[in-house]
TIMARMAR-36785 format. One record per residue (C-alpha): residue number from 1; x, y, z. Coordinates in Angstrom, 3 decimals, decimal comma. Layout:
rec n NUM	X X	Y Y	Z Z
...
This chain:
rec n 1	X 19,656	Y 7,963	Z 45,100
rec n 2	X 22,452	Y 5,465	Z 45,141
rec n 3	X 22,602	Y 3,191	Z 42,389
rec n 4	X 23,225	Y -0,485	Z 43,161
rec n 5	X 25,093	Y -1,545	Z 40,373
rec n 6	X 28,004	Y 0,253	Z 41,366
rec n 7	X 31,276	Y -0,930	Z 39,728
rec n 8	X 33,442	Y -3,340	Z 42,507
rec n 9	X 37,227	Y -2,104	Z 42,160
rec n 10	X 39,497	Y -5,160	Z 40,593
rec n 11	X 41,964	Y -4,487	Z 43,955
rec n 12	X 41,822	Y -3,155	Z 47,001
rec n 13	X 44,959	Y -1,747	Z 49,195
rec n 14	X 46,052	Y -1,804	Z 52,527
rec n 15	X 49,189	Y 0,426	Z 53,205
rec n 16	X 51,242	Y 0,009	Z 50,320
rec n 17	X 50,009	Y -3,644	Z 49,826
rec n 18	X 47,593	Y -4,322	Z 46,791
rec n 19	X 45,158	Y -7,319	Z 46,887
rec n 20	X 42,746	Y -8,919	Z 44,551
rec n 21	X 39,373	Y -7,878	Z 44,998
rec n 22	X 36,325	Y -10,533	Z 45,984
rec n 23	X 32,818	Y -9,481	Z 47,294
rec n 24	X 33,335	Y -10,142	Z 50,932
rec n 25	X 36,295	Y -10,599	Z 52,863
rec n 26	X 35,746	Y -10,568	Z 56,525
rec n 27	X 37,977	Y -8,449	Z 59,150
rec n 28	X 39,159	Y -11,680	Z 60,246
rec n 29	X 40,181	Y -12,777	Z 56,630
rec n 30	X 41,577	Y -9,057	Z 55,807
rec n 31	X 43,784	Y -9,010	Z 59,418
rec n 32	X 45,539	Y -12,284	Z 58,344
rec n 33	X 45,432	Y -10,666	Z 55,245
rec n 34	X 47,869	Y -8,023	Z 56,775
rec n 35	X 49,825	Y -10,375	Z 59,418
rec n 36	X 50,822	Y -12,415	Z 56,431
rec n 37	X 52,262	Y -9,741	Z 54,273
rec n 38	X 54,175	Y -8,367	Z 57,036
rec n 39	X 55,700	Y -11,543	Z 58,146
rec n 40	X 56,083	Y -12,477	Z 54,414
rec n 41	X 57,998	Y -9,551	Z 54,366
rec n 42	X 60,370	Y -9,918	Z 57,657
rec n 43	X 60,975	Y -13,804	Z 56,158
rec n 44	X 61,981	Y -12,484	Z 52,469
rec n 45	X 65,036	Y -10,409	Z 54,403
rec n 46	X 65,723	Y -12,975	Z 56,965
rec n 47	X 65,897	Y -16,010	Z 54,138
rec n 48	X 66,965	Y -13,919	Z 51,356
rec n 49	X 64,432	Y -13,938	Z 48,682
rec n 50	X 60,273	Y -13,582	Z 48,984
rec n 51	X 60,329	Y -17,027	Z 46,872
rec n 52	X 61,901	Y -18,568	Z 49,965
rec n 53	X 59,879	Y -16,868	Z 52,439
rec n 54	X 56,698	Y -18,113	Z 50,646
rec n 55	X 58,305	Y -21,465	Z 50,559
rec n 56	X 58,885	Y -21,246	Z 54,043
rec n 57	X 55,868	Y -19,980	Z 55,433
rec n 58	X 54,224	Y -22,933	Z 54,187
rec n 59	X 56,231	Y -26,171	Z 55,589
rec n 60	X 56,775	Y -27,271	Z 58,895
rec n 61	X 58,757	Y -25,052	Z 60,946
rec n 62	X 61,084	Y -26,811	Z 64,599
rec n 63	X 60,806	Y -23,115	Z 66,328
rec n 64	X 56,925	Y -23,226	Z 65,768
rec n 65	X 56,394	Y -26,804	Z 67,273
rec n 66	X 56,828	Y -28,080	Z 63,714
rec n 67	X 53,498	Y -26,201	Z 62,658
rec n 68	X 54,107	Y -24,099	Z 59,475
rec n 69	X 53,680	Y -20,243	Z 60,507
rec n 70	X 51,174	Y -20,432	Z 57,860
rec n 71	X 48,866	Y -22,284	Z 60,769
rec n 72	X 50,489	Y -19,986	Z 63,460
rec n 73	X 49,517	Y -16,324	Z 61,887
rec n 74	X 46,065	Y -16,615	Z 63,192
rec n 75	X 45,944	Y -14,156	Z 65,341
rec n 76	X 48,299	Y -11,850	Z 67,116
rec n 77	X 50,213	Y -13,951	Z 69,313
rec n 78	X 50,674	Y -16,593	Z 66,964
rec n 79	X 52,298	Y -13,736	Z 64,666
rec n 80	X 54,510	Y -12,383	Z 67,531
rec n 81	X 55,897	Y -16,015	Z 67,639
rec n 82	X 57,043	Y -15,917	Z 64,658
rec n 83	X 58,280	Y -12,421	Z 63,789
rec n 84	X 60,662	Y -13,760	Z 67,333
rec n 85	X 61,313	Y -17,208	Z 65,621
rec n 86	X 62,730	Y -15,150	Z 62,192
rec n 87	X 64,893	Y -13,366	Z 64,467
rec n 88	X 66,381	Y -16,288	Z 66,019
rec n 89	X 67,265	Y -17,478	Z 62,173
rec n 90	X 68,412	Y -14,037	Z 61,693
rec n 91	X 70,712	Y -14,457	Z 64,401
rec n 92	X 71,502	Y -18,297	Z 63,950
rec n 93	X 69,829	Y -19,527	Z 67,469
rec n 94	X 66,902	Y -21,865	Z 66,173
């Protein structure tokens, strides 16, 4: 018989990628869960540091119709747009 007092973990991981832990977190939370750490990630080597990235992600942004990829990592295609608007900055067309 499974007990139901089971002790909750105080993280949980995906890939290499540690977050706090909270009692439910849908798929739809936990996948932009994902799409922001990877584009976090692309951003901190495009813009130098993960400070700016995070700084970045969250302001207005002219290659995103002035929407901050923040609003744009919804879903899939909204992430493709801007893992292709990071490489633009990488490559100085934006």
């Amino acid at each position: 018989m499974h007990s139901s007092a089971q002790s909750k973990p105080d993280s949980w991981a995906i890939g290499t990628k540690s977050f706090p832990a909270a009692k439910c977190l849908s798929r739809h939370h936990q996948a932009y869960l994902v799409r922001r750490d990877m584009i976090l990630d692309q951003a901190a080597v495009v813009l130098g540091s993960r400070d700016h990235a995070e700084q970045w992600f969250n302001k207005p942004a002219r290659g995103l119709d002035y929407q901050p990829p923040c609003s744009v990592v919804n879903d899939e295609h909204g992430c493709q747009r801007i893992r292709e608007y990071l490489g633009r900055i990488e490559h100085g067309i934006y």
